[in-house]
C-alpha positions in Angstrom: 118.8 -5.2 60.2 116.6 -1.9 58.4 117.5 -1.7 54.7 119.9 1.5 54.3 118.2 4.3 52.1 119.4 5.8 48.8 117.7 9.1 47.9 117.8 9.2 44.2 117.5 12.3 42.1 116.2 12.7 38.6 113.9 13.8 35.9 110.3 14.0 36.1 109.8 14.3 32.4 112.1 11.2 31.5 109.2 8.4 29.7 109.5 4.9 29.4 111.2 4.2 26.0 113.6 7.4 26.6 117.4 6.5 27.3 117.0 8.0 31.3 114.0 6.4 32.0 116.1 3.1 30.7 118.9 4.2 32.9 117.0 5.0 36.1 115.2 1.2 35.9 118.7 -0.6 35.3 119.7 1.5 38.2 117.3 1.2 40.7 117.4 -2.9 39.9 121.0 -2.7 41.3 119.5 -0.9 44.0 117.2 -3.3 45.2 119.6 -6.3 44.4 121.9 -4.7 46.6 119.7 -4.2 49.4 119.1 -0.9 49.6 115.9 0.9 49.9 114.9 3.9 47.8 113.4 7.7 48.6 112.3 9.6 45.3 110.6 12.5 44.8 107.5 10.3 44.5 106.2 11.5 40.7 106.9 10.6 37.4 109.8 10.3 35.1 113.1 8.7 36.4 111.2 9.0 39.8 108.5 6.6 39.1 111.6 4.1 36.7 113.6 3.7 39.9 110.5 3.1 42.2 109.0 0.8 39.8 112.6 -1.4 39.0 113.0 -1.6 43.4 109.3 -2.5 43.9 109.4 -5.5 40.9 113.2 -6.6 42.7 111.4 -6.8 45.9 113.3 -3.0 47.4 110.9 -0.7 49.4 110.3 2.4 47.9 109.2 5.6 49.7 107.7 9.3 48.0 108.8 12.4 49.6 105.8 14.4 47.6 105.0 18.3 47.5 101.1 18.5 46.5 101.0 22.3 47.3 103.2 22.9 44.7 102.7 20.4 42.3 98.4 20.5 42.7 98.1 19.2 39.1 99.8 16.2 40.3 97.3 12.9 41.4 99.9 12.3 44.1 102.7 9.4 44.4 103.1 6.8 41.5 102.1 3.4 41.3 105.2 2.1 42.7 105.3 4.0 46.2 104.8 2.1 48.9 104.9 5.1 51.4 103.9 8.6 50.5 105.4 11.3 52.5 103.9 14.8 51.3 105.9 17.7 52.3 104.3 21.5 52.2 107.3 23.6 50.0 110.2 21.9 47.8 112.8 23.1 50.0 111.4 20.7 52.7 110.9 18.1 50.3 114.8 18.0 49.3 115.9 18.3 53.3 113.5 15.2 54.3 114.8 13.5 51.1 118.6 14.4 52.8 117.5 13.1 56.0 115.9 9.6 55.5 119.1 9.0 53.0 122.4 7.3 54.2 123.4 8.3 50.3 122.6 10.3 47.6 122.5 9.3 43.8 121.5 11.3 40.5 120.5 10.3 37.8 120.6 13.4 34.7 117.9 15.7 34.9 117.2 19.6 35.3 116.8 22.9 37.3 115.3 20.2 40.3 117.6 17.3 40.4 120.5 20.4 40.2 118.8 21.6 43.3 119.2 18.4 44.8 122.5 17.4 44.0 123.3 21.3 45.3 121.7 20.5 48.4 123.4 16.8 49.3 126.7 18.2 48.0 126.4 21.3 50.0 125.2 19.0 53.3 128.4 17.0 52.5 130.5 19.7 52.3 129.0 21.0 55.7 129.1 17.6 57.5 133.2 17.6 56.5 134.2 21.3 57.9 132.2 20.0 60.8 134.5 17.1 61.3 130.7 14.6 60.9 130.7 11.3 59.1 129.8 12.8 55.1 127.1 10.7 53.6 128.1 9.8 50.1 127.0 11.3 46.7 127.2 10.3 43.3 126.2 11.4 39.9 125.1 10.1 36.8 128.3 11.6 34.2 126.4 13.6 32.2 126.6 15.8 35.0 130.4 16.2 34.7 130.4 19.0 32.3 128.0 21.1 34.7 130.3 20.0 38.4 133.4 21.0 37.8 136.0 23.3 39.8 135.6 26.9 38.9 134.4 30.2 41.2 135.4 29.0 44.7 134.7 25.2 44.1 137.9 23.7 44.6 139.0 19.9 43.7 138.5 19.2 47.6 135.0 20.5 47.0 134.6 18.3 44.1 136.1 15.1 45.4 132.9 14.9 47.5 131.2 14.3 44.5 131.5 10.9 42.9 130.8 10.6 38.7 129.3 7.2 37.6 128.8 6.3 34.3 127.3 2.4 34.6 125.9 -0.2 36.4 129.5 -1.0 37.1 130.5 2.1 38.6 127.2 2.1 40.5 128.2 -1.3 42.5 131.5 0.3 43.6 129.8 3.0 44.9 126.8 1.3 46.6 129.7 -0.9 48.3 130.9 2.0 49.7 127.8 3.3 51.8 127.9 2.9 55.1 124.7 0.2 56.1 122.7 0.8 59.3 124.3 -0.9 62.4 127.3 -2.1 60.8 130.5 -1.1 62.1 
């Protein structure tokens, strides 16, 4: 049976030693422990502590890269097994979405935002449209920022899961559907 796939979301400035870099490699241990496979944005930063936790626990690890935007960059970290490079990061976040049976973020900026924007705004879609919705969940930090307000109701928000440890990260991994089961 394939390995189901977790895009996970987070910093690229995050280094090892900070307390999100620590976070993002306890994490993506659980992740690999629990079977799952990981797709990252492919750099640096919580990227490359998530990538580098699944590949030591045995998980594979795939980079959705953007090196027309990010030319600076050398390309994929170490810990990539599979590079995919994508041409804008609007593409890079929707083949991130697609490889993904979930969605996790870990706390970062103006990019992961983006992201969680984008899964929570496919999730929202994929319920009106009466689809199976492809879970999501956030680190807590995030709480302050996600919250109802404008024309975001509770319903909205209900689509959005808050997880503050390893703990809560189990119960939500439990929860994703797995490839062929069911």
């Amino acid at each position: 049976m394939p390995r189901p796939v977790v895009a996970v979301f987070g910093s690229s400035r995050a280094r090892e030693g900070d307390p999100a870099y620590r976070i993002a490699g306890a994490w993506g241990r659980v992740l690999a422990e629990m079977g799952f496979a990981v797709v990252t944005g492919g750099y640096g930063g919580t990227m490359e502590a998530v990538s580098r936790a699944v590949r030591e626990a045995g998980g594979l690890v795939l980079g959705v890269t953007a090196p027309p935007v990010f030319p600076g960059r050398a390309g994929a970290n170490a810990h990539v097994e599979l590079e995919l490079p994508s041409p804008s990061l609007l593409s890079r976040i929707e083949r991130m979405l697609d490889l993904a049976g979930a969605y996790l973020a870990l706390p970062g900026g103006l990019g992961t935002l983006t992201e969680i924007a984008a899964a929570w705004n496919r999730a929202y879609v994929d319920r009106r449209a009466g689809r199976p919705v492809r879970p999501l969940a956030v680190h807590a930090a995030w709480r302050e920022l996600l919250r109802p307000g404008l024309e975001i109701g509770p319903g909205d928000l209900a689509l959005v899961r808050f997880l503050k440890d390893e703990a809560d990260l189990r119960e939500f991994l439990r929860s994703v559907p797995r490839p062929g089961a069911g």
